[in-house]
C-alpha positions as CSV (number, residue, x, y, z in Angstrom):
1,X,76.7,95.9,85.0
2,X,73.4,96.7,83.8
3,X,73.8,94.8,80.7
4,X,76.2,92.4,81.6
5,X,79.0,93.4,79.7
6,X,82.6,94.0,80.7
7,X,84.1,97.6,80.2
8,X,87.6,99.2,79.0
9,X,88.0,102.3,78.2
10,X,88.4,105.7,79.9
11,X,86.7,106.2,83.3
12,X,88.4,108.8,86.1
13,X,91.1,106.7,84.4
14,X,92.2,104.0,82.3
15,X,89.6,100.8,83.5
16,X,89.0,97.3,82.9
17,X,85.7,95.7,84.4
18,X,85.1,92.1,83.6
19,X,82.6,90.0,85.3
20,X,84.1,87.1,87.7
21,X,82.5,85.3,85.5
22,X,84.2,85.9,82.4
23,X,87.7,85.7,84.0
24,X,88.5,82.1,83.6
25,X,87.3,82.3,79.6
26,X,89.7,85.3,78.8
27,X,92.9,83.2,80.4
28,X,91.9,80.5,78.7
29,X,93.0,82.0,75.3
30,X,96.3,82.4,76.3
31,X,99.2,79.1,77.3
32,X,98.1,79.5,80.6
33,X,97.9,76.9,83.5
34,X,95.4,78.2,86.2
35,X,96.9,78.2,89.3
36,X,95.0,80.6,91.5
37,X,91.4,82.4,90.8
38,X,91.2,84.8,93.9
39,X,89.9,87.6,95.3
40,X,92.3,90.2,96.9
41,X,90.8,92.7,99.0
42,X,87.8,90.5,99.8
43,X,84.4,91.4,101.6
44,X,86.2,93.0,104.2
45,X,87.5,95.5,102.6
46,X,83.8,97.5,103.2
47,X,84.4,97.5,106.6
48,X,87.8,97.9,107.1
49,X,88.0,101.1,109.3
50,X,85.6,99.2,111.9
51,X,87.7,95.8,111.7
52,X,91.1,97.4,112.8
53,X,89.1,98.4,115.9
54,X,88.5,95.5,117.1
55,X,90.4,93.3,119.3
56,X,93.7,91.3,117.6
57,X,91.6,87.9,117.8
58,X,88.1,89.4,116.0
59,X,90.6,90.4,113.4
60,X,92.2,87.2,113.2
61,X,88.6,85.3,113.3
62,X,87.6,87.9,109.8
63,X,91.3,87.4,108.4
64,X,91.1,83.9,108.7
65,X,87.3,83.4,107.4
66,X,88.4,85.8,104.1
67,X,91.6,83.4,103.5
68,X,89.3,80.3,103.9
69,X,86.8,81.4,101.1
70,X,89.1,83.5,98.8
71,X,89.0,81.4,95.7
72,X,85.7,80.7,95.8
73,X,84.4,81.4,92.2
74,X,80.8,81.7,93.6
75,X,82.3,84.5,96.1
76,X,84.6,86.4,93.5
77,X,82.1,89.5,93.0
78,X,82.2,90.3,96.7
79,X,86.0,91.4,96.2
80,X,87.2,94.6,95.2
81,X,89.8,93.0,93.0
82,X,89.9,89.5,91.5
83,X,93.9,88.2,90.4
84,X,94.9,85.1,88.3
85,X,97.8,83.4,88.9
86,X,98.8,81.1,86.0
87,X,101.9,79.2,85.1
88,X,103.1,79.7,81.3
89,X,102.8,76.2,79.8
90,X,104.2,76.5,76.4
């Protein structure tokens, strides 16, 4: 992070860091047809222990927020895990 660089190698085991930013170039080498840049465990993943003990409709309110803002590109580096979806088109 500190200088901005993404990272594979051997951690507490095999890793690959990339910043949200350089997603979309490294997809781009390949035949691929973006379909879906999101992120999977979102923000609320920090606080999950407190958010399942809340009331069903506080949890739908966060569930709901995360699923409205979960491919925004600005928003990606607040997730604990960004997936691509792409379509093969060649």
């Amino acid at each position: 992070m500190v200088e901005d660089e993404n990272f594979a190698g051997q951690g507490f085991s095999d890793n690959f860091f990339i910043s949200p930013k350089n997603v979309l170039p490294l997809f781009s080498q390949f035949n691929l047809e973006k379909l879906h840049l999101l992120n999977c465990e979102s923000f609320l993943y920090l606080r999950e222990p407190e958010l399942l003990r809340q009331r069903p409709k506080v949890i739908n309110a966060w569930l709901d927020l995360a699923e409205q803002v979960c491919e925004r590109e600005d928003l990606l580096s607040m997730a604990e895990h960004i997936m691509y979806i792409g379509k093969k088109t060649k």
